[in-house]
mmCIF file of the C-alpha atoms, coordinates in Angstrom:
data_MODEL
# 
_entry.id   MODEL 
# 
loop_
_atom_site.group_PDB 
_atom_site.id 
_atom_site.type_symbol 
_atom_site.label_atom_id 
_atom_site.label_alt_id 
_atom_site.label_comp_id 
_atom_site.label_asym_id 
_atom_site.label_entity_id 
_atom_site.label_seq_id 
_atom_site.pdbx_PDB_ins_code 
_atom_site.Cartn_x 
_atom_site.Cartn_y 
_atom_site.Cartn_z 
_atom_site.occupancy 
_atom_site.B_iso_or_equiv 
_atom_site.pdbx_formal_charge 
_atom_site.auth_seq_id 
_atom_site.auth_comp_id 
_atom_site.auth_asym_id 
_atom_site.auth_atom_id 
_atom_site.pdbx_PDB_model_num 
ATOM 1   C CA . UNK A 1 1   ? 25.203  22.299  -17.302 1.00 0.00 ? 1   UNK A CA 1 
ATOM 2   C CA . UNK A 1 2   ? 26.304  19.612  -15.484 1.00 0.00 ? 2   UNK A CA 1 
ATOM 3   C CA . UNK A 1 3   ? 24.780  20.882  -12.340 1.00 0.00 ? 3   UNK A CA 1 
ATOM 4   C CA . UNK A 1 4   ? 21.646  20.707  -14.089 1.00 0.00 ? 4   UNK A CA 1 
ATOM 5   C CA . UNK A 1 5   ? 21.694  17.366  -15.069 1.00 0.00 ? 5   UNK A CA 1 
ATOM 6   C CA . UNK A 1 6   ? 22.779  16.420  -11.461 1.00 0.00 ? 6   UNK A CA 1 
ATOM 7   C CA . UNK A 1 7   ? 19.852  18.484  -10.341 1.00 0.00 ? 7   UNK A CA 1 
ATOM 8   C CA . UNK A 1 8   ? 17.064  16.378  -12.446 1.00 0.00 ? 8   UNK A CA 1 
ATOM 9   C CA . UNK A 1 9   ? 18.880  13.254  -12.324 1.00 0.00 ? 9   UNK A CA 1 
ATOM 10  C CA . UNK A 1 10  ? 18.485  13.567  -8.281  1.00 0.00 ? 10  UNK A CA 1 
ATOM 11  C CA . UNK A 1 11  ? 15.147  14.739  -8.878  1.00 0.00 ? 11  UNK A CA 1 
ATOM 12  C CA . UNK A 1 12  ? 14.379  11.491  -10.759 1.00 0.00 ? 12  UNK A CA 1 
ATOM 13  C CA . UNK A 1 13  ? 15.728  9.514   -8.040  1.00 0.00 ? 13  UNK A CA 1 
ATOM 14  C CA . UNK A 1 14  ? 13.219  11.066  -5.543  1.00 0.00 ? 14  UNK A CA 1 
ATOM 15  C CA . UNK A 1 15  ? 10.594  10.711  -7.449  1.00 0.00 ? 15  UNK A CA 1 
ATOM 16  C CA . UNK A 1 16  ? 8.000   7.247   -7.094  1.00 0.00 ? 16  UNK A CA 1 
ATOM 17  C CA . UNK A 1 17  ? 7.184   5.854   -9.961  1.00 0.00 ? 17  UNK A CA 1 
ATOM 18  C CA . UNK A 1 18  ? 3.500   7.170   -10.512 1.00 0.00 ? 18  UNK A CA 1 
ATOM 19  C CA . UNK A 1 19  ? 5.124   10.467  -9.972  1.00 0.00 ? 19  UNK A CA 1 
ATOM 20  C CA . UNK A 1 20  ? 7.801   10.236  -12.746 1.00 0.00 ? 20  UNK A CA 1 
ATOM 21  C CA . UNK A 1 21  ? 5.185   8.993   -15.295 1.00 0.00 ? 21  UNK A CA 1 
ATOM 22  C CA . UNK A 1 22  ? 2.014   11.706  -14.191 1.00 0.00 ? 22  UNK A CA 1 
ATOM 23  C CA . UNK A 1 23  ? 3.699   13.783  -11.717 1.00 0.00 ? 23  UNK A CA 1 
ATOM 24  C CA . UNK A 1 24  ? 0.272   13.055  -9.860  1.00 0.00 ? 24  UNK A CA 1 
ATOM 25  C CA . UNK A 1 25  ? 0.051   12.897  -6.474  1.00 0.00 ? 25  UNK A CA 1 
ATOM 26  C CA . UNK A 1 26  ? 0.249   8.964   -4.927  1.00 0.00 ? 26  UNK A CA 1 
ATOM 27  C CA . UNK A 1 27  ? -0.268  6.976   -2.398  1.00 0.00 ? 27  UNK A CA 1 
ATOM 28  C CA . UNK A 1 28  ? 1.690   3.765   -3.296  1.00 0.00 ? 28  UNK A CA 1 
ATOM 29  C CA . UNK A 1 29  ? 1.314   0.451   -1.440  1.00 0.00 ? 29  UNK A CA 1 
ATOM 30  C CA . UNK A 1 30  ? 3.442   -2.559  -1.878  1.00 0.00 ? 30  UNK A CA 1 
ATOM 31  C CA . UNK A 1 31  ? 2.229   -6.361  -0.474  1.00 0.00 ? 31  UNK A CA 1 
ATOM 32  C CA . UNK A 1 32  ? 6.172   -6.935  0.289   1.00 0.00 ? 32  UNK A CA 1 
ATOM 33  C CA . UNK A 1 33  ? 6.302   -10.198 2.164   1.00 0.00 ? 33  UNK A CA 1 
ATOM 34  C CA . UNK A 1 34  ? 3.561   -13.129 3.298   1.00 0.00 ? 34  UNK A CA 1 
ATOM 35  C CA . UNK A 1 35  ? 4.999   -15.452 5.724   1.00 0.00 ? 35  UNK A CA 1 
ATOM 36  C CA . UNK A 1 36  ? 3.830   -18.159 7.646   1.00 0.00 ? 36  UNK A CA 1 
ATOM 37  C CA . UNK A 1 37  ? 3.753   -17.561 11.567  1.00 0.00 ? 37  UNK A CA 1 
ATOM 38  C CA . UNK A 1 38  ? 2.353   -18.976 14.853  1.00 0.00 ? 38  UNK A CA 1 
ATOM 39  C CA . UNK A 1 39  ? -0.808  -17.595 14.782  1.00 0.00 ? 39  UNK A CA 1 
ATOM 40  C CA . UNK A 1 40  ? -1.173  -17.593 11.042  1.00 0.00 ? 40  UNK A CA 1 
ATOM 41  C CA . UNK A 1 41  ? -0.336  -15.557 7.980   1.00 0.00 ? 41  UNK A CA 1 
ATOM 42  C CA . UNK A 1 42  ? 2.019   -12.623 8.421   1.00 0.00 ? 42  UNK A CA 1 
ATOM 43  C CA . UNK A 1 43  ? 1.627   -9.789  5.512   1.00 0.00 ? 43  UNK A CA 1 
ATOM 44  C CA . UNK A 1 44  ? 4.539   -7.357  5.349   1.00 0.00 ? 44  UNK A CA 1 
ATOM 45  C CA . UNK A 1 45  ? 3.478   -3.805  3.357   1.00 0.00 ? 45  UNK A CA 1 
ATOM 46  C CA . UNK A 1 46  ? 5.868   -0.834  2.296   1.00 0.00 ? 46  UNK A CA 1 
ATOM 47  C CA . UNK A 1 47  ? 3.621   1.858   2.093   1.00 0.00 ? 47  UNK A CA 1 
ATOM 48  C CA . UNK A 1 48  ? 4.617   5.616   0.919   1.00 0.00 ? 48  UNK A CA 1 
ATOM 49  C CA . UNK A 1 49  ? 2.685   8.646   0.999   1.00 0.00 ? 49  UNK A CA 1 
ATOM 50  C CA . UNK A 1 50  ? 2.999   11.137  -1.610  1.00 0.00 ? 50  UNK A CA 1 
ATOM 51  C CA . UNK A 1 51  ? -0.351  12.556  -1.293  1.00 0.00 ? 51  UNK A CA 1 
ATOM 52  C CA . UNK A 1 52  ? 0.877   16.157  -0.842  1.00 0.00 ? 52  UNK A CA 1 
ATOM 53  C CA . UNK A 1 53  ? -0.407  16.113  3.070   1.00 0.00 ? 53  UNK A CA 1 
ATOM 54  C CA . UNK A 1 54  ? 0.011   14.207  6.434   1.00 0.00 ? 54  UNK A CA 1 
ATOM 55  C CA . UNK A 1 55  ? -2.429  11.482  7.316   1.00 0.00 ? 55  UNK A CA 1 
ATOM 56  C CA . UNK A 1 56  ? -3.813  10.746  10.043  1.00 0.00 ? 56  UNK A CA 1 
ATOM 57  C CA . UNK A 1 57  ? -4.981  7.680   9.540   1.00 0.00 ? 57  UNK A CA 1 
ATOM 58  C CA . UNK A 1 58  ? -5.541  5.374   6.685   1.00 0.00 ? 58  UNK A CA 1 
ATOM 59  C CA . UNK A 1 59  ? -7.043  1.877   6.647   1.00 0.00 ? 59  UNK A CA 1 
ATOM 60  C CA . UNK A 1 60  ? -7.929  -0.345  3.802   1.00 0.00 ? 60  UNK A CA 1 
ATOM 61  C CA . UNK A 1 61  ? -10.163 -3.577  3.837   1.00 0.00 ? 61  UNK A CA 1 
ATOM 62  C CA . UNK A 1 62  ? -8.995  -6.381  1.857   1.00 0.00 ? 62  UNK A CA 1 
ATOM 63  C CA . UNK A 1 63  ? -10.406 -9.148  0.371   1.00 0.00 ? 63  UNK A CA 1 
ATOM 64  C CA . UNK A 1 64  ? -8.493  -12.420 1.076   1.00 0.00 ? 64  UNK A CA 1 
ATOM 65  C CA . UNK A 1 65  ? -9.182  -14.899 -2.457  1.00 0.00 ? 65  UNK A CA 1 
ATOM 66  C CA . UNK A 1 66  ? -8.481  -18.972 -1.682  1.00 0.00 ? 66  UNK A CA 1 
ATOM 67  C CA . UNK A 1 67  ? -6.987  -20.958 -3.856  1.00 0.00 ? 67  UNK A CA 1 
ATOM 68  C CA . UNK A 1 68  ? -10.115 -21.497 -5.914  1.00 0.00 ? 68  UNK A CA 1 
ATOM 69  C CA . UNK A 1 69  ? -10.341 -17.530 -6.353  1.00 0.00 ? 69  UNK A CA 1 
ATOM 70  C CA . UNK A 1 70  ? -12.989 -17.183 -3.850  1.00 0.00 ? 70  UNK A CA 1 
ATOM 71  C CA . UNK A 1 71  ? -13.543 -15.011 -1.371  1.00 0.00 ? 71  UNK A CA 1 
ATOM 72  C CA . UNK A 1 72  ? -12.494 -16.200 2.332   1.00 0.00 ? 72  UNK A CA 1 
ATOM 73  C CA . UNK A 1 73  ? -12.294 -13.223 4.303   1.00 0.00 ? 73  UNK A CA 1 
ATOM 74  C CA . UNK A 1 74  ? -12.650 -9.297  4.462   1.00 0.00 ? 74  UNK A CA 1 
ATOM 75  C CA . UNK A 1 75  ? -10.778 -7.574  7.235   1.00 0.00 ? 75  UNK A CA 1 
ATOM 76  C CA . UNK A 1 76  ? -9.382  -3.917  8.040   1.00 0.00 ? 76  UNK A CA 1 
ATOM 77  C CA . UNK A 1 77  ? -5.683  -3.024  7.961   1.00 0.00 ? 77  UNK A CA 1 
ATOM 78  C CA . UNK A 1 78  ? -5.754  -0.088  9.999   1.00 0.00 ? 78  UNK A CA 1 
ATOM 79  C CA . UNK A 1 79  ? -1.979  2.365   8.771   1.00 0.00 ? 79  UNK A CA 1 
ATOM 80  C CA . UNK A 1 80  ? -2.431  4.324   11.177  1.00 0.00 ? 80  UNK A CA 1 
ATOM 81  C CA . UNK A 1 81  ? -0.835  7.740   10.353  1.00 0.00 ? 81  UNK A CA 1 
ATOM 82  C CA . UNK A 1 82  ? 1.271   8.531   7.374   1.00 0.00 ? 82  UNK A CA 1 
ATOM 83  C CA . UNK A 1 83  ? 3.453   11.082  7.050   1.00 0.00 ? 83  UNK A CA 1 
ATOM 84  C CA . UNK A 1 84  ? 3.740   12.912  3.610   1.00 0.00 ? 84  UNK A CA 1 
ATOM 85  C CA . UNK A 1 85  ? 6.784   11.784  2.005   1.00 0.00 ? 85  UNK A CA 1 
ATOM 86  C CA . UNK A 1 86  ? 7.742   8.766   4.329   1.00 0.00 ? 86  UNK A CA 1 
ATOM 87  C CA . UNK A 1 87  ? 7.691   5.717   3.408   1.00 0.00 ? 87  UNK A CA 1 
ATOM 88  C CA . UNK A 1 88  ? 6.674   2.689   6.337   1.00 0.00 ? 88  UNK A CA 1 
ATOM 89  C CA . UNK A 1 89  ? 6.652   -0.716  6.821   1.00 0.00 ? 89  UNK A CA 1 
ATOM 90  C CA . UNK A 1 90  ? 3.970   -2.131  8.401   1.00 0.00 ? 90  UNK A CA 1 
ATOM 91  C CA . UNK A 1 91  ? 2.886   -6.077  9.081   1.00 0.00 ? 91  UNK A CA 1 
ATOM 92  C CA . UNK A 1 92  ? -0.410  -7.495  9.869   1.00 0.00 ? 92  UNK A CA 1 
ATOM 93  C CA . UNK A 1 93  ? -1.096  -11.149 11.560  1.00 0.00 ? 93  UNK A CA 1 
ATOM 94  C CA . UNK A 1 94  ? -3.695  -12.820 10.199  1.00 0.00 ? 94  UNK A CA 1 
ATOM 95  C CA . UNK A 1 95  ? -4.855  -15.212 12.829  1.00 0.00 ? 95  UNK A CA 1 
ATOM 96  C CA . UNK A 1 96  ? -6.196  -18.656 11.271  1.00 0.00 ? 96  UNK A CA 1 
ATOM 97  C CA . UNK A 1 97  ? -5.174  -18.074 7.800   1.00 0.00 ? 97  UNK A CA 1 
ATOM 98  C CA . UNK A 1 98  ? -2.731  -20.135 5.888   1.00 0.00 ? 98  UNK A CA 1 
ATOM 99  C CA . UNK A 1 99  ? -0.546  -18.107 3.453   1.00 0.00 ? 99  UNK A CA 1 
ATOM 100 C CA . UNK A 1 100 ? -0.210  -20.666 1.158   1.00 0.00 ? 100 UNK A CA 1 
ATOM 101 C CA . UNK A 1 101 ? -3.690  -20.829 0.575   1.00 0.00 ? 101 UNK A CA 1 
ATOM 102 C CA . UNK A 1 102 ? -4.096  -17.343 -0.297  1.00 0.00 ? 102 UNK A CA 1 
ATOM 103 C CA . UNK A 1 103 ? -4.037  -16.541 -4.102  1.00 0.00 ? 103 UNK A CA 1 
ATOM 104 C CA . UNK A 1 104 ? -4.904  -12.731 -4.219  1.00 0.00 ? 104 UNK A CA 1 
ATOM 105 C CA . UNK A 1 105 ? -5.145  -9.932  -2.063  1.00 0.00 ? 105 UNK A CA 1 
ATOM 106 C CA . UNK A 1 106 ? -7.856  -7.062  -2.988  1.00 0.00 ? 106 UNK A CA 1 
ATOM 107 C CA . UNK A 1 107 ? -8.283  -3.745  -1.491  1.00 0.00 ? 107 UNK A CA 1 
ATOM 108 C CA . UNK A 1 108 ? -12.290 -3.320  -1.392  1.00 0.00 ? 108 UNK A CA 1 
ATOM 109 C CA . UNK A 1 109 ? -12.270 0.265   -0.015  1.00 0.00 ? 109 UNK A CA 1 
ATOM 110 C CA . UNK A 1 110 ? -10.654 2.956   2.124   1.00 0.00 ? 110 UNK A CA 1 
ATOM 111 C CA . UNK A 1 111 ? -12.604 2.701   5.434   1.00 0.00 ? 111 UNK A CA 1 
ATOM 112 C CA . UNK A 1 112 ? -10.890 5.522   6.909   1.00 0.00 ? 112 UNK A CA 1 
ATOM 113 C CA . UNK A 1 113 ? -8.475  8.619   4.817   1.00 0.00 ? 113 UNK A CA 1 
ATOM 114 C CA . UNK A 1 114 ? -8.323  11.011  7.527   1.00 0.00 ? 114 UNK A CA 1 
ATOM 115 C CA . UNK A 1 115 ? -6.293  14.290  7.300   1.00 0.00 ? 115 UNK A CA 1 
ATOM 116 C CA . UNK A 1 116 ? -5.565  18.180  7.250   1.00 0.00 ? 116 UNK A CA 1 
ATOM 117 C CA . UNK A 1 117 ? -6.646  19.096  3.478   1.00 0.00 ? 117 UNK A CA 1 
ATOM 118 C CA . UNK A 1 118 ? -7.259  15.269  2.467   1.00 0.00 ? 118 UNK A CA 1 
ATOM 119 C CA . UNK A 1 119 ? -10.609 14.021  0.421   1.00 0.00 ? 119 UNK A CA 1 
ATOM 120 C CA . UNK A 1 120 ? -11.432 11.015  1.675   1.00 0.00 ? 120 UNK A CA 1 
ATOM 121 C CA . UNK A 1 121 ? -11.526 9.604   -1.730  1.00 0.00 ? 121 UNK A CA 1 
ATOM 122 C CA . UNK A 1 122 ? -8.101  10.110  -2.058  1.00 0.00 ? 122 UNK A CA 1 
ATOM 123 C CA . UNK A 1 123 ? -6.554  7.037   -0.237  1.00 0.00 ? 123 UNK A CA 1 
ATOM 124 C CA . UNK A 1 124 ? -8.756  5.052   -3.149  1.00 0.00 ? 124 UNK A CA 1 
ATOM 125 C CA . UNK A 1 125 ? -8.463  7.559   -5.969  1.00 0.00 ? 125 UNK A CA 1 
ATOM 126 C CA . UNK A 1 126 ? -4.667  7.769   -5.756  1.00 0.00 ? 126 UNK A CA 1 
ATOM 127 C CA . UNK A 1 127 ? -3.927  4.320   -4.655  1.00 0.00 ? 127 UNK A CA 1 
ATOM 128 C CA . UNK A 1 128 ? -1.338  2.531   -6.699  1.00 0.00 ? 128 UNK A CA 1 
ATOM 129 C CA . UNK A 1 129 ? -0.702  -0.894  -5.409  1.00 0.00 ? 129 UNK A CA 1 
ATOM 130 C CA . UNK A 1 130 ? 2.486   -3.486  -6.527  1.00 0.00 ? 130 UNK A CA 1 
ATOM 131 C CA . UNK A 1 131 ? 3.845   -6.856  -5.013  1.00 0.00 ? 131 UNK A CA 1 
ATOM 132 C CA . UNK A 1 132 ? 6.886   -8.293  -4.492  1.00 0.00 ? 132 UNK A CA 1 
ATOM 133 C CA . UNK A 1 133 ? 4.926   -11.495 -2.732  1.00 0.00 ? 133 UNK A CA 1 
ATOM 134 C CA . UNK A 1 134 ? 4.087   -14.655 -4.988  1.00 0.00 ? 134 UNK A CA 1 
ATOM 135 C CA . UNK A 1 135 ? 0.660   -13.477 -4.001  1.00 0.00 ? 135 UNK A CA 1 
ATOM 136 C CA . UNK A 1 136 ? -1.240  -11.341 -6.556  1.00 0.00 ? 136 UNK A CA 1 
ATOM 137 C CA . UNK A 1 137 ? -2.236  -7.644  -5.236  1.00 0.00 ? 137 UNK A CA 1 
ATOM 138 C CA . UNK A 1 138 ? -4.162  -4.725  -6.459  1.00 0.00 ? 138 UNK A CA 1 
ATOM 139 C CA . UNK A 1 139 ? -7.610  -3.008  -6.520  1.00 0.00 ? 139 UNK A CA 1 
# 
C-alpha cells in the first residue's frame, strides 16, 4: 500500500499541470523573466514539451502590446528543437524595445511545429502559456 501511494504521489510530481488536470498532451510555455539590456528588452521563457514526440523545431510570433494596449511589434521566436519531456530555457533580445513599455505579450501563431508524428497544429492546439513576468502573457 504504501508503495502505491509513493508510486502516484511521484507520478503527480512528474506530471505538468495541464497533464494532472486532462492528462492531455502539452506544450507549456512560461514568459519567466523581461529585463532591460544593452540592446533592449531581454525575454527569458521556460518552455516544456510534453507533446508525446521530439520537435524539431518550434517558433511562435508574438505580438508585443505598448502601454496603451496597442500593437508595436510582431516578431518570430524561433525554439529551435524540443525534446519530448525536457524542459528549456531560452532568452530572446529584443533590439530597440523598452521592457517597461511593454504591457502584454501575445502568441499570434505557430510559424513553424516541425516533427516525427507532430500536426502542425499542435504547437497552437496544445499550447498552454503562464507568466511569472509583471508582463501579461497568453494566446
Amino acid at each position: 500500500m504504501k508503495q502505491t501511494i509513493a508510486l502516484l504521489f511521484a507520478a503527480l510530481l512528474s506530471a505538468s499541470p495541464s497533464q494532472a488536470q486532462d492528462g492531455n498532451p502539452s506544450l507549456l510555455l512560461e514568459l519567466n523573466g523581461a529585463q532591460s539590456s544593452e540592446k533592449g528588452c531581454r525575454l527569458t521563457f521556460v518552455v516544456t514539451n510534453r507533446l508525446g514526440a521530439e520537435l524539431s523545431r518550434a517558433a511562435f510570433e508574438v505580438a508585443l502590446f505598448n502601454e496603451q494596449g496597442v500593437v508595436d511589434r510582431l516578431t518570430v521566436l524561433d525554439f529551435k528543437e524540443l525534446p519530448e519531456g525536457k524542459t528549456k530555457v531560452t532568452r530572446f533580445e529584443l533590439a530597440g524595445t523598452d521592457c517597461a513599455k511593454v504591457s502584454r505579450v501575445l502568441v499570434n501563431s505557430a510559424t513553424d511545429c516541425t516533427g516525427d508524428g507532430v500536426e502542425p497544429a499542435a504547437c497552437m492546439r496544445r499550447l498552454a502559456t503562464s507568466s511569472k513576468a509583471v508582463i501579461e502573457f497568453g494566446v
